[in-house]
MIPA-180445 format. One record per atom (N, C-alpha, C): x, y, z; residue in three letters; atom name. Coordinates in Angstrom, 1 decimal, m for minus. Each point is the difference from the previous one (the first is absolute). Last residue first. Layout:
       c1       c2       c3   res   atom
        X        Y        Z   ALA     CA
...
This chain:
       c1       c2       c3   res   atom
    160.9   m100.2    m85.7   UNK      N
     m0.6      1.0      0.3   UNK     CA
     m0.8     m0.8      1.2   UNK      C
      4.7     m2.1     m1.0   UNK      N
     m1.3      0.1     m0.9   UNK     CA
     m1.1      1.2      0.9   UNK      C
      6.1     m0.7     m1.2   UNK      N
     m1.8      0.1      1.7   UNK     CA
     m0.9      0.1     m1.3   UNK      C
      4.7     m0.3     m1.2   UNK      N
     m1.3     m1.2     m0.3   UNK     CA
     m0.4      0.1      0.5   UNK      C
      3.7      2.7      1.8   UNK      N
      0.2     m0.7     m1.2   UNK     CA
     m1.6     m0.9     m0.2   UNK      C
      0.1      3.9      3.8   UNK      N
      0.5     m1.0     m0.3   UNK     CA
     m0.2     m0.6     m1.6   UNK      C
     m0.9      5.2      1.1   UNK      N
     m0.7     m1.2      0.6   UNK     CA
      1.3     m1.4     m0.7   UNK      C
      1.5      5.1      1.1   UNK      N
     m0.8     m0.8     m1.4   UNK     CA
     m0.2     m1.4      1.2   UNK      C
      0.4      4.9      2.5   UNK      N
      1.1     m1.2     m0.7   UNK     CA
     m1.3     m0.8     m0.9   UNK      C
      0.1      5.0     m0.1   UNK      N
     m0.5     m0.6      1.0   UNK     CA
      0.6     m1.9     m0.4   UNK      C
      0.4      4.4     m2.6   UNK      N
      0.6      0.0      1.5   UNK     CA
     m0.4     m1.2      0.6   UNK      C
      0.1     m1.0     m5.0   UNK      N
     m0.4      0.9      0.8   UNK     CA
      0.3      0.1      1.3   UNK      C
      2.0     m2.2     m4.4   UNK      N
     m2.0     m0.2     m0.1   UNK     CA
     m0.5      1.1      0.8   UNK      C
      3.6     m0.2     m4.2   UNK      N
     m0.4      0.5      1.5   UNK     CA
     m0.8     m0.9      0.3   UNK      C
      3.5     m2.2     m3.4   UNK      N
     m1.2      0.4      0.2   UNK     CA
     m0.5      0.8      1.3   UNK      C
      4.4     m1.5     m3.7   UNK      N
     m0.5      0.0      1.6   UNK     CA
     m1.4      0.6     m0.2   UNK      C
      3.8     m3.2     m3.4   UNK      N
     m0.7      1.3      0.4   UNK     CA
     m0.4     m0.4      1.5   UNK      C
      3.1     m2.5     m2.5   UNK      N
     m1.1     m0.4     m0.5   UNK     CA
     m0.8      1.7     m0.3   UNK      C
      5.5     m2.3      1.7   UNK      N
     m1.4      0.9     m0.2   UNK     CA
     m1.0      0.6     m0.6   UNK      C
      4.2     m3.7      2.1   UNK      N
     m0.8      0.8     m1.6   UNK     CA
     m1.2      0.8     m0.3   UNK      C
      4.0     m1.7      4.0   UNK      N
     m1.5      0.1      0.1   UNK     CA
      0.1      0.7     m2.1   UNK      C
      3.8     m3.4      2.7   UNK      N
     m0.4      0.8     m0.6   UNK     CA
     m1.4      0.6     m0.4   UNK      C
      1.7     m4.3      1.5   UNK      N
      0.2      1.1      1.2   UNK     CA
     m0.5      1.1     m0.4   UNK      C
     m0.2     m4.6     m2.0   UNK      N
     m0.4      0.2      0.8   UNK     CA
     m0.1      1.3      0.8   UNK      C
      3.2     m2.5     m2.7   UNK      N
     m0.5     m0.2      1.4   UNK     CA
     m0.9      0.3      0.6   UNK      C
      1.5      0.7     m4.3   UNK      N
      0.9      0.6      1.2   UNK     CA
     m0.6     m0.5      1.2   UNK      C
     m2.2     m1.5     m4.1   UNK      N
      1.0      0.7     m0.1   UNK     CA
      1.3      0.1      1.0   UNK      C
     m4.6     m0.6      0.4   UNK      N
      1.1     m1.2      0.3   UNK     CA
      1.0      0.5     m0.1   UNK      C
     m3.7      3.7      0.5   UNK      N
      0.2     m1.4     m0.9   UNK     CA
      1.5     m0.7      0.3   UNK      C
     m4.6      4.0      1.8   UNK      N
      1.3     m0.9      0.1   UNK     CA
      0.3     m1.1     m0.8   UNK      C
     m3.5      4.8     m0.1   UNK      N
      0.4     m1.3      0.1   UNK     CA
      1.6     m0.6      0.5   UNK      C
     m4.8      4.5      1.2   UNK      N
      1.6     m0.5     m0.3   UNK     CA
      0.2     m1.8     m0.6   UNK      C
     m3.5      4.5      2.4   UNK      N
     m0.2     m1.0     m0.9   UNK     CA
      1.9     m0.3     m1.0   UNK      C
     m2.6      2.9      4.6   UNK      N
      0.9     m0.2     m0.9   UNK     CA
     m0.2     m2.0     m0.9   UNK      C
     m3.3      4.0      2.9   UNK      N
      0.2     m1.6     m0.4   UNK     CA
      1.2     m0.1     m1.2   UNK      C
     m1.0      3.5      4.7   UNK      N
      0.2     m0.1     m1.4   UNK     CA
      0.0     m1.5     m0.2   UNK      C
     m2.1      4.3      3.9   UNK      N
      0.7     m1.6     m0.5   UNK     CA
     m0.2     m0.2     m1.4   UNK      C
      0.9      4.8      2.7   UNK      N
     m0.9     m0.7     m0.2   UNK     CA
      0.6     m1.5     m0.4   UNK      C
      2.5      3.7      1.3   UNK      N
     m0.4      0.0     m1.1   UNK     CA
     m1.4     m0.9     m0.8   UNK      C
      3.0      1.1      3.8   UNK      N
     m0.7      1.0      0.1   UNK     CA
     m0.6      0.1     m1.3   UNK      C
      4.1     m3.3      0.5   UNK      N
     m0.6      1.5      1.2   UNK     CA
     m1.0      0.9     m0.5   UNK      C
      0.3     m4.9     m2.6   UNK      N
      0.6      1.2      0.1   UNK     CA
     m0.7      0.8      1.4   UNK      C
     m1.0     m5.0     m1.5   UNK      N
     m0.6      1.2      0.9   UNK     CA
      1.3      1.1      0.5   UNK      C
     m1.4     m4.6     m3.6   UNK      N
      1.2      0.6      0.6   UNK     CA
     m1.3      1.2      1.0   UNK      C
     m0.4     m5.7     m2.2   UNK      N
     m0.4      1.8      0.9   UNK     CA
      1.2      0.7      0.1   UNK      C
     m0.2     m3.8     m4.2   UNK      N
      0.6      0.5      1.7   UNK     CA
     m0.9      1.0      0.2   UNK      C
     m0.5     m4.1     m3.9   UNK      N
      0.0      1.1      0.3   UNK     CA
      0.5      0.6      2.0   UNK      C
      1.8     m3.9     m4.5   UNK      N
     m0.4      0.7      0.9   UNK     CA
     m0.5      1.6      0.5   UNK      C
      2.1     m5.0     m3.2   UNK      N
     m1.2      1.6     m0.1   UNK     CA
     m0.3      0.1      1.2   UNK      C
      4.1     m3.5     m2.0   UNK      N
     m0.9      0.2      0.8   UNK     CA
     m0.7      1.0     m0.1   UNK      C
      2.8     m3.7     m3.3   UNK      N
     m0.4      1.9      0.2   UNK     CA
     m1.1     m0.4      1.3   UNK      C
      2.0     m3.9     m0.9   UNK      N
      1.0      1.0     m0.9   UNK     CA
     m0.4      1.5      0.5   UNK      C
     m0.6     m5.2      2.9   UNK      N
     m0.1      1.6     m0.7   UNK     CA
      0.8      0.4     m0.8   UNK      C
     m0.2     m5.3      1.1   UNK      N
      0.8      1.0      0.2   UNK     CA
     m0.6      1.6     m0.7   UNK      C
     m0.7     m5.2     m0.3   UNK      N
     m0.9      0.9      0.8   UNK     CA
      0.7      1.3      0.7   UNK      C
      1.1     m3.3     m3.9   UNK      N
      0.8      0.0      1.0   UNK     CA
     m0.8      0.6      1.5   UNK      C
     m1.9     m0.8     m4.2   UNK      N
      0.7     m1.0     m0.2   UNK     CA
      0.9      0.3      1.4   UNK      C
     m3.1      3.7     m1.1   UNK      N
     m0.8     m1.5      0.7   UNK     CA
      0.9     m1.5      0.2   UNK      C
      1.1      5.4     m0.1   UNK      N
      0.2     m0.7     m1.0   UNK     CA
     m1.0     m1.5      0.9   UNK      C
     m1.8      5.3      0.9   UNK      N
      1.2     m1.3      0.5   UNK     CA
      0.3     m1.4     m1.1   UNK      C
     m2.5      5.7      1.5   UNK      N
      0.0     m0.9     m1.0   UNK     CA
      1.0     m0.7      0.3   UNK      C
     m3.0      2.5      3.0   UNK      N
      1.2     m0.6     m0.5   UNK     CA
     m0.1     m0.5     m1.1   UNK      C
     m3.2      3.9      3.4   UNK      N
     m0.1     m1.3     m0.8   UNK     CA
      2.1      0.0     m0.2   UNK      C
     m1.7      2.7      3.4   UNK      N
     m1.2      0.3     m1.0   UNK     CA
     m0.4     m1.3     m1.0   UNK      C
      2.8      1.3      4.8   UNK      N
     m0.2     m0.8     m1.1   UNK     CA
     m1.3      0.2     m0.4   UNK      C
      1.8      1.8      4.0   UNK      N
      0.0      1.0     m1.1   UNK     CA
     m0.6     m1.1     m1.1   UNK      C
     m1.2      0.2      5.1   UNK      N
      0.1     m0.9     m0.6   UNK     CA
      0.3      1.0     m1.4   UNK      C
     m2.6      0.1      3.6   UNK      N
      0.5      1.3     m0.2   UNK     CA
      1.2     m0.7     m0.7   UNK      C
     m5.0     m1.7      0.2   UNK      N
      0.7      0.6      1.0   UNK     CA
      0.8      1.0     m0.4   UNK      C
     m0.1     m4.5     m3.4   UNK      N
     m1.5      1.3      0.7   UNK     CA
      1.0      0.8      0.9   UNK      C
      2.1     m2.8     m5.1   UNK      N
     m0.1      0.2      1.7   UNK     CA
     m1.0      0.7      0.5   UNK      C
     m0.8     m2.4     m4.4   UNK      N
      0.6      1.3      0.2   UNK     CA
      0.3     m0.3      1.5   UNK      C
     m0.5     m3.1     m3.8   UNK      N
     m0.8      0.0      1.1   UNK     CA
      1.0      0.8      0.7   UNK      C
      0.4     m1.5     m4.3   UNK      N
     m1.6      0.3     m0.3   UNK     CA
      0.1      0.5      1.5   UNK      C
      4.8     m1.2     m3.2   UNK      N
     m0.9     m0.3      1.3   UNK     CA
     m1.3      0.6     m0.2   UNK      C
      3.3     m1.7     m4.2   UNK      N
     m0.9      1.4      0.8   UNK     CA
     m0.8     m0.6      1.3   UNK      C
      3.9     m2.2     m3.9   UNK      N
     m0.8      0.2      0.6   UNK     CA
     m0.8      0.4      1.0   UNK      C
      4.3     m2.5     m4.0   UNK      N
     m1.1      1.7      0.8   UNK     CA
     m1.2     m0.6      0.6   UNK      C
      2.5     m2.7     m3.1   UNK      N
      0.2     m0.2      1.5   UNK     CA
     m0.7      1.2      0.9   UNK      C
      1.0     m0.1     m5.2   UNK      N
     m1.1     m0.8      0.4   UNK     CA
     m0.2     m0.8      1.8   UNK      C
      3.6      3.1     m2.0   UNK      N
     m1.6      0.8     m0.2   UNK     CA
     m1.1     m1.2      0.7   UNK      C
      4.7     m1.2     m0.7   UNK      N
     m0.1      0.6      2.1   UNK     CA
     m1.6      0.4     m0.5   UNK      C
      3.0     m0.8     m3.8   UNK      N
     m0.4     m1.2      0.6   UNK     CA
     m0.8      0.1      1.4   UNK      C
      1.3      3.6     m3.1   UNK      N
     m1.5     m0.8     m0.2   UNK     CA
     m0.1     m1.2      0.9   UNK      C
      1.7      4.5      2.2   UNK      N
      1.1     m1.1     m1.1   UNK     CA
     m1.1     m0.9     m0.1   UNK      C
     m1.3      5.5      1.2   UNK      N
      0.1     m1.7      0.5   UNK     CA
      0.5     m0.9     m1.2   UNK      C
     m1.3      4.7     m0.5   UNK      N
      1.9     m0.5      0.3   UNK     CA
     m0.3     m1.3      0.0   UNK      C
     m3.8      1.7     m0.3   UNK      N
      0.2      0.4     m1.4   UNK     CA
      1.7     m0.5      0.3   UNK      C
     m2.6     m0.1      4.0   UNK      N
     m0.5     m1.1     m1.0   UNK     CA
      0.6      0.2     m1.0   UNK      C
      0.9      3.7      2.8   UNK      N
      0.3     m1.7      0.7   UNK     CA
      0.1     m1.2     m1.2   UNK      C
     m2.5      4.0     m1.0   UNK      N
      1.8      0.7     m0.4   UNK     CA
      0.5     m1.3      1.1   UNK      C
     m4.5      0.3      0.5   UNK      N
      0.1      0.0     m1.8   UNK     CA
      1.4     m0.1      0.2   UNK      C
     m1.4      0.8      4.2   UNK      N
     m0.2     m0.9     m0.3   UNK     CA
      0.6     m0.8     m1.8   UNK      C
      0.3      5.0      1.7   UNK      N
      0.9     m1.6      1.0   UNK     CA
     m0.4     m0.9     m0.7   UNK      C
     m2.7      2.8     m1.9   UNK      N
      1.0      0.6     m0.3   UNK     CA
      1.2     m1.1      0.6   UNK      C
     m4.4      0.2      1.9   UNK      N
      0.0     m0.7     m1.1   UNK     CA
      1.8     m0.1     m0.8   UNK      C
     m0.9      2.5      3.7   UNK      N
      0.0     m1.2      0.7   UNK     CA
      0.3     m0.9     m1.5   UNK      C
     m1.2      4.4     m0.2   UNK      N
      1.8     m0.6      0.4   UNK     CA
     m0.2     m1.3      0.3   UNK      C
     m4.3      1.5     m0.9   UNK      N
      0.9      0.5     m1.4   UNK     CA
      1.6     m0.3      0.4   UNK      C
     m3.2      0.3      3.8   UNK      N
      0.3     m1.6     m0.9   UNK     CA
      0.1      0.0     m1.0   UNK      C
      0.4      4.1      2.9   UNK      N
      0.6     m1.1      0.1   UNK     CA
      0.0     m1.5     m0.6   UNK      C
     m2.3      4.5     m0.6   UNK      N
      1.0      0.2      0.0   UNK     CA
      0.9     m1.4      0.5   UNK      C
     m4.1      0.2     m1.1   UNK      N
      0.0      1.1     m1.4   UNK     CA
      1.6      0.2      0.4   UNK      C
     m2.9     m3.1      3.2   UNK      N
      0.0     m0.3     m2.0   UNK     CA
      0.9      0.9     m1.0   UNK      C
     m0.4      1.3      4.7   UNK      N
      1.0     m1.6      0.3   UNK     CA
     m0.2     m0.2     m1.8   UNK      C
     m2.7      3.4      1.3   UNK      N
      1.7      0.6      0.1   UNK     CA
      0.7     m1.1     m0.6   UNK      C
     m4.7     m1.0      0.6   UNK      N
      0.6      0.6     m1.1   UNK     CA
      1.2      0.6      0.1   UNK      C
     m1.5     m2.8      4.3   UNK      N
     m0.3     m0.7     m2.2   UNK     CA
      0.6      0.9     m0.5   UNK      C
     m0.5      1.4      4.6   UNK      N
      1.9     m0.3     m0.9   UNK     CA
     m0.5     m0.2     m1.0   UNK      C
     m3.6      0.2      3.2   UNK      N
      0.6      0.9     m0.1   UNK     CA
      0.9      0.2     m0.5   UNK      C
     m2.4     m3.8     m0.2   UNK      N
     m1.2      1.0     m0.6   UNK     CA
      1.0      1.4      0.1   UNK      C
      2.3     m3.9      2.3   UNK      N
      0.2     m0.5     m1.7   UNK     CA
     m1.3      1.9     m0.3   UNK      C
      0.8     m1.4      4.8   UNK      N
      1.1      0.8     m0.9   UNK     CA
     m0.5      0.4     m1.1   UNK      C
     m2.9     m2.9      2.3   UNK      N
      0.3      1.3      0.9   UNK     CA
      1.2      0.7     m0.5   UNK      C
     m1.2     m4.5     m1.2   UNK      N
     m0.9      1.0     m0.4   UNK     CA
     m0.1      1.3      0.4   UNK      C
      4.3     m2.9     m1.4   UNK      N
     m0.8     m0.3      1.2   UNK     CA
     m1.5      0.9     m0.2   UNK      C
      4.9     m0.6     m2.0   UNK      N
     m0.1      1.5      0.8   UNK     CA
     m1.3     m0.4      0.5   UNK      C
      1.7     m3.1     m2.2   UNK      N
      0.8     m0.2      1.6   UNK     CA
     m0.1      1.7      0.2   UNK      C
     m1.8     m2.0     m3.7   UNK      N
     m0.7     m1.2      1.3   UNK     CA
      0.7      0.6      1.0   UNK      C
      0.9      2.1     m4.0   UNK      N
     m1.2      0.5      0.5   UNK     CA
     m0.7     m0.7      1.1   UNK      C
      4.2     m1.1     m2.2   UNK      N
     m0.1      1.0      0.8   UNK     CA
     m1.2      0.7      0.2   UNK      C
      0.1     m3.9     m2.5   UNK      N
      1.0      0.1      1.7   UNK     CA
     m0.3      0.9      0.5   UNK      C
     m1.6      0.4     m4.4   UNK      N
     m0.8     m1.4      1.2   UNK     CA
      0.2      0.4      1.5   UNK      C
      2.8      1.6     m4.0   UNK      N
     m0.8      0.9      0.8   UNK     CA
     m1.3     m0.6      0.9   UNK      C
      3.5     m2.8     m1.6   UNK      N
      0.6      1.5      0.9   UNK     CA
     m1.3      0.6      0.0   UNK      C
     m1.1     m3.6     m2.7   UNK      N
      0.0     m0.6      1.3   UNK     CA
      0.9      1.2      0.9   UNK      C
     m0.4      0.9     m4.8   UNK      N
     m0.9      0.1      0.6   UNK     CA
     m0.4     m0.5      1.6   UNK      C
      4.3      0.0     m2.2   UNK      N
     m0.5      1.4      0.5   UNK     CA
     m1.5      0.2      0.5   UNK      C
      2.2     m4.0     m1.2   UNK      N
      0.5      0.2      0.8   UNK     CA
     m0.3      1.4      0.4   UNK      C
     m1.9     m1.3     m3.9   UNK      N
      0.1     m1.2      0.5   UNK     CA
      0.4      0.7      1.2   UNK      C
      1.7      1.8     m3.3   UNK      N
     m1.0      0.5     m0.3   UNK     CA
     m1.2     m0.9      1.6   UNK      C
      4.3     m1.2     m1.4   UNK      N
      0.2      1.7      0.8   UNK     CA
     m1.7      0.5     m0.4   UNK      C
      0.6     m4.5     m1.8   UNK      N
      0.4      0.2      1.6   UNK     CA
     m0.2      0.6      0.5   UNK      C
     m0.7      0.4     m4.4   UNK      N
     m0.8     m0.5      0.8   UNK     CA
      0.7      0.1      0.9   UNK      C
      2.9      1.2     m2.7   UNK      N
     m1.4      0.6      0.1   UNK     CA
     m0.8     m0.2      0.9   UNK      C
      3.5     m2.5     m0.8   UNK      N
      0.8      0.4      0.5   UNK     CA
     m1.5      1.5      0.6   UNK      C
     m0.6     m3.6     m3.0   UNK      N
     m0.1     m0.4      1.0   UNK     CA
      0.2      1.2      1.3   UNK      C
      0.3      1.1     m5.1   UNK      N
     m1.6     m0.1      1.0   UNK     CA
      0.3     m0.7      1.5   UNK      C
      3.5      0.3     m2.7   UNK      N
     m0.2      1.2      0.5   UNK     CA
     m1.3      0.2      1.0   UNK      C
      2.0     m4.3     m1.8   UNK      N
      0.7      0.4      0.8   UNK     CA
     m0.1      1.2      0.5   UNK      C
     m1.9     m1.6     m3.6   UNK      N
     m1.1     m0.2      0.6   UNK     CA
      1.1      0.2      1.7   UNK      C
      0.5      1.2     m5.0   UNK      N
     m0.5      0.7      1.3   UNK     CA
     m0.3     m0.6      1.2   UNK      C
      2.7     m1.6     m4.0   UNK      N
      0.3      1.0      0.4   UNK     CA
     m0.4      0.9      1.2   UNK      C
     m1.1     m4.4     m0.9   UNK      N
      1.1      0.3      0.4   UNK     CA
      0.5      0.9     m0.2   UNK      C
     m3.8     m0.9     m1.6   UNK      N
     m0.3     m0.3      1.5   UNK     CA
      1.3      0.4      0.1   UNK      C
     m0.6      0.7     m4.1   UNK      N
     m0.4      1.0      0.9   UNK     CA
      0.0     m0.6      1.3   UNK      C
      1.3     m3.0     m3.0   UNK      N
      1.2      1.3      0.0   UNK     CA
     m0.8      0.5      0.9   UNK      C
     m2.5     m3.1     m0.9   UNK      N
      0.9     m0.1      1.2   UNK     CA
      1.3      0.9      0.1   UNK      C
     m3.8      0.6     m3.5   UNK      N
     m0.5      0.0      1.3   UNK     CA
      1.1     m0.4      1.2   UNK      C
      1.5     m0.4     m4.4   UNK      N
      0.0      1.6      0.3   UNK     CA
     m0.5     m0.3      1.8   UNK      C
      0.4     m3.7     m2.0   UNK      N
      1.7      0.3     m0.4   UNK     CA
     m0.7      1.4      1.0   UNK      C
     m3.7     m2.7     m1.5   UNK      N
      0.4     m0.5      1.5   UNK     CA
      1.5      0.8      0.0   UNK      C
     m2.2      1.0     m3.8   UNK      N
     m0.9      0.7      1.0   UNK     CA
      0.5     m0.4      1.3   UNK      C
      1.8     m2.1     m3.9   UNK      N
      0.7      1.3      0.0   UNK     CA
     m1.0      0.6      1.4   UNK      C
     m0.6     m4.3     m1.0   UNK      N
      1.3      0.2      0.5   UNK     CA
      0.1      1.2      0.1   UNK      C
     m3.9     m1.0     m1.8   UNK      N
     m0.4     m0.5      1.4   UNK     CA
      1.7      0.3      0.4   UNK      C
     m0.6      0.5     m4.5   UNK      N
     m0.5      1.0      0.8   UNK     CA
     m0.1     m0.6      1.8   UNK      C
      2.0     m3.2     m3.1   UNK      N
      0.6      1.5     m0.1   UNK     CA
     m0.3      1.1      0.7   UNK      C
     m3.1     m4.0     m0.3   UNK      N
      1.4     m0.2      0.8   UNK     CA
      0.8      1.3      0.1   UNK      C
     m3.5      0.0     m3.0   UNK      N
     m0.7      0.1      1.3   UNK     CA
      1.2      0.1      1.1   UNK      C
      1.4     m1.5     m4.4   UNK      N
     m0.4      1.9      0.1   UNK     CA
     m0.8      0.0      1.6   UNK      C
      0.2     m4.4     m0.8   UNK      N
      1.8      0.6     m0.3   UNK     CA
     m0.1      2.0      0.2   UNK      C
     m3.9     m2.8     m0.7   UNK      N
      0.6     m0.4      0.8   UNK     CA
      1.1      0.9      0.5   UNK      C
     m2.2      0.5     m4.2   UNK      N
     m0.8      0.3      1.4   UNK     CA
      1.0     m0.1      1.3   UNK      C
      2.7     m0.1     m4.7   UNK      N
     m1.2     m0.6      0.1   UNK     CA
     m0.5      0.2      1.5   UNK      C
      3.4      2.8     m4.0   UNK      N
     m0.5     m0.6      1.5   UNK     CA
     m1.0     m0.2      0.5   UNK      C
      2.0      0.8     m5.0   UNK      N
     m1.3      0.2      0.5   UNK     CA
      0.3     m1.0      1.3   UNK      C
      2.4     m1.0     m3.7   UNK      N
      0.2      1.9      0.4   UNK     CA
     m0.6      0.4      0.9   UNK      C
     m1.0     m4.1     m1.7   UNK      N
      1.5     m0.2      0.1   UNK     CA
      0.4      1.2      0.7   UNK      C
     m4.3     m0.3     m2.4   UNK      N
      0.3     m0.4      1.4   UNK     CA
      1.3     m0.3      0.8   UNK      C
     m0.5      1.6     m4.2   UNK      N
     m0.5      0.5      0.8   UNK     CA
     m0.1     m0.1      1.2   UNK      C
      1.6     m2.9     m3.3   UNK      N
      1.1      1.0      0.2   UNK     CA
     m0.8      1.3      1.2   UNK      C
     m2.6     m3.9     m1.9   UNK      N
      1.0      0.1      1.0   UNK     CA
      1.3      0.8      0.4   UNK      C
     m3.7      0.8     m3.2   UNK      N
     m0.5      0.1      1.2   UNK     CA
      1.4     m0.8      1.4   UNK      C
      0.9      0.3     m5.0   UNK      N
     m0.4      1.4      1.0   UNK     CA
     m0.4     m0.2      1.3   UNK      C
      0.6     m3.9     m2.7   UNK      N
      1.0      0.7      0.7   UNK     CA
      0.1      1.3      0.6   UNK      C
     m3.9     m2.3     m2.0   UNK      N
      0.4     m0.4      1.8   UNK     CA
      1.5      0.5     m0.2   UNK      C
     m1.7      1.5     m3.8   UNK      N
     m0.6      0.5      0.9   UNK     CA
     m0.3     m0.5      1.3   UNK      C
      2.2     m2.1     m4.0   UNK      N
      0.6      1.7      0.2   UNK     CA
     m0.5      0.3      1.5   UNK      C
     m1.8     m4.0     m1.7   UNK      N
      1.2      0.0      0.8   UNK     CA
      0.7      0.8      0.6   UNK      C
     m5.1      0.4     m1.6   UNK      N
      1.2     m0.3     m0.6   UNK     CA
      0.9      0.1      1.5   UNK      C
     m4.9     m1.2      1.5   UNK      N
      0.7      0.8     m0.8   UNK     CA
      1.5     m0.4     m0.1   UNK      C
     m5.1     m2.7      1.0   UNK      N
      1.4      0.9      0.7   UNK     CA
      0.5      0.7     m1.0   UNK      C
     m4.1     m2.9     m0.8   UNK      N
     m0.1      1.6      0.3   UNK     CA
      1.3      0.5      0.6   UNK      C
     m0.4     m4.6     m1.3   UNK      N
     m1.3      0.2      0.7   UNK     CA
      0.3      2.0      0.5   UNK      C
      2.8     m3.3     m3.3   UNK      N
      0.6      0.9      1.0   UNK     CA
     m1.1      0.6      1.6   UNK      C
     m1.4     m2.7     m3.9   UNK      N
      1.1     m0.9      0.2   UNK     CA
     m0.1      1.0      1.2   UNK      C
     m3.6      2.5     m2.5   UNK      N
      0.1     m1.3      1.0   UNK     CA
      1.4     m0.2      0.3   UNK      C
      0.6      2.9     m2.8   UNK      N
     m0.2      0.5      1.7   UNK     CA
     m0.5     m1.0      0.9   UNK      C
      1.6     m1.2     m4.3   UNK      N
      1.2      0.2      0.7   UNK     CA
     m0.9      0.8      1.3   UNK      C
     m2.7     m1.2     m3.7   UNK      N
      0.2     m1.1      1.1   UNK     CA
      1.3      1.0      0.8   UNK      C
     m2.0      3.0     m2.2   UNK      N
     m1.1     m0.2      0.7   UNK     CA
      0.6     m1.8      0.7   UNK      C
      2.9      2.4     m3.1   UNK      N
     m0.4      0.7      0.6   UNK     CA
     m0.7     m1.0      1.3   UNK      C
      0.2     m1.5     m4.0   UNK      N
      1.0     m0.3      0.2   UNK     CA
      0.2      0.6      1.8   UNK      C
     m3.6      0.6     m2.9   UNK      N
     m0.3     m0.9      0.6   UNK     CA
      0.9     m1.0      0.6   UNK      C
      0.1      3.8     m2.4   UNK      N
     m0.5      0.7      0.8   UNK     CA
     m0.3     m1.4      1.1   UNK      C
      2.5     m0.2     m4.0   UNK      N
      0.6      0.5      1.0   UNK     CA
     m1.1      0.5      1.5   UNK      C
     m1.5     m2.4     m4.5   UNK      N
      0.7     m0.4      1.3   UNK     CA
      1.0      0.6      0.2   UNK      C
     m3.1      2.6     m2.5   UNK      N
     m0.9     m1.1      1.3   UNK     CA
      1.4     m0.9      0.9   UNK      C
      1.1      2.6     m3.5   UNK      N
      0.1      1.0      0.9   UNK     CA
     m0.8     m1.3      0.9   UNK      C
      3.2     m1.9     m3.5   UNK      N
     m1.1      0.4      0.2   UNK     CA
     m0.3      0.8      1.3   UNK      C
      4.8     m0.3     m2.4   UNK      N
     m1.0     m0.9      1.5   UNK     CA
     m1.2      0.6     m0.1   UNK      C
      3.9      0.3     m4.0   UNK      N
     m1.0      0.9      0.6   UNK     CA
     m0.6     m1.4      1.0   UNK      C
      5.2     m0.1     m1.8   UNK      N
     m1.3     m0.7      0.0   UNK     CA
     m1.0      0.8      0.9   UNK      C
């Protein structure tokens, strides 16, 4: 049986009213198979927020036990050369600065770094550097001391010596717990001159 062409067209024109413009069935199952496949905002935001927090604390825990260990010796050397420019005083320090920079607080650093780099992590966060040099004639340059026990680990010192006929010398040496204490580690020595060196921290 031929359907006139008018009513199909008008067959057409109610089913879009009824339906008010949505579409065939076919085409909400596509769309939900899509979304089905398709991770929604949230959840993807979640995924990325876990993977950035997984790495960022991998890295803390890979490095951040290095940087500490960093800082410190980084930290501790600047307060040695502090020290020891408080305790050569204004009347030393203009004539040693550059020997003392080029030849003894490259060891000093070297001690310090190779302390900290052994130190057992639980003792790292107990460290800690005196600031207040002995005057006079006094060797103490500075300490480094665990704070939890107040017990030195490394002491720094410098000595006069006055070889026969040799003028006066500023030997530069450490001590560490180690042993008690007894054994000199030797840093270097510095000339100054015939004539005796002025006291530890004279001010001009």
């Amino acid at each position: 049986m031929n359907v006139p062409k008018w009513m199909k067209k008008s067959l057409v024109i109610l089913v879009s009213i009824l339906t008010l413009g949505m579409v065939s069935p076919d085409d909400f199952q596509w769309q939900d198979d899509a979304a089905a496949h398709k991770p929604d905002k949230k959840s993807l935001q979640a995924e990325e927020e876990k993977a950035g927090s997984y790495s960022f604390q991998n890295s803390l825990e890979e490095q951040e036990p290095e940087c500490d260990r960093e800082q410190l010796a980084q930290e501790f050397i600047r307060v040695a050369e502090e020290s020891s420019y408080a305790k050569f005083g204004e009347r030393i320090k203009p004539r040693i600065e550059d020997e003392f920079m080029e030849v003894i607080l490259p060891q000093m650093e070297k001690a310090i770094t190779s302390y900290i780099e052994a130190c057992p992590e639980e003792d790292l966060s107990n460290l800690a550097i005196s600031e207040k040099p002995s005057s006079g004639y006094g060797e103490k340059i500075f300490n480094v001391y665990n704070q939890q026990t107040g017990k030195d680990v490394i002491r720094f010192h410098v000595r006069r010596e006055n070889p026969p006929q040799q003028g006066y010398w500023f030997n530069f040496h450490y001590h560490t717990d180690q042993d008690q204490f007894i054994t000199h580690h030797e840093l270097g020595t510095i000339y100054w001159d015939k004539n005796t060196p002025p006291k530890w921290s004279t001010l001009n």
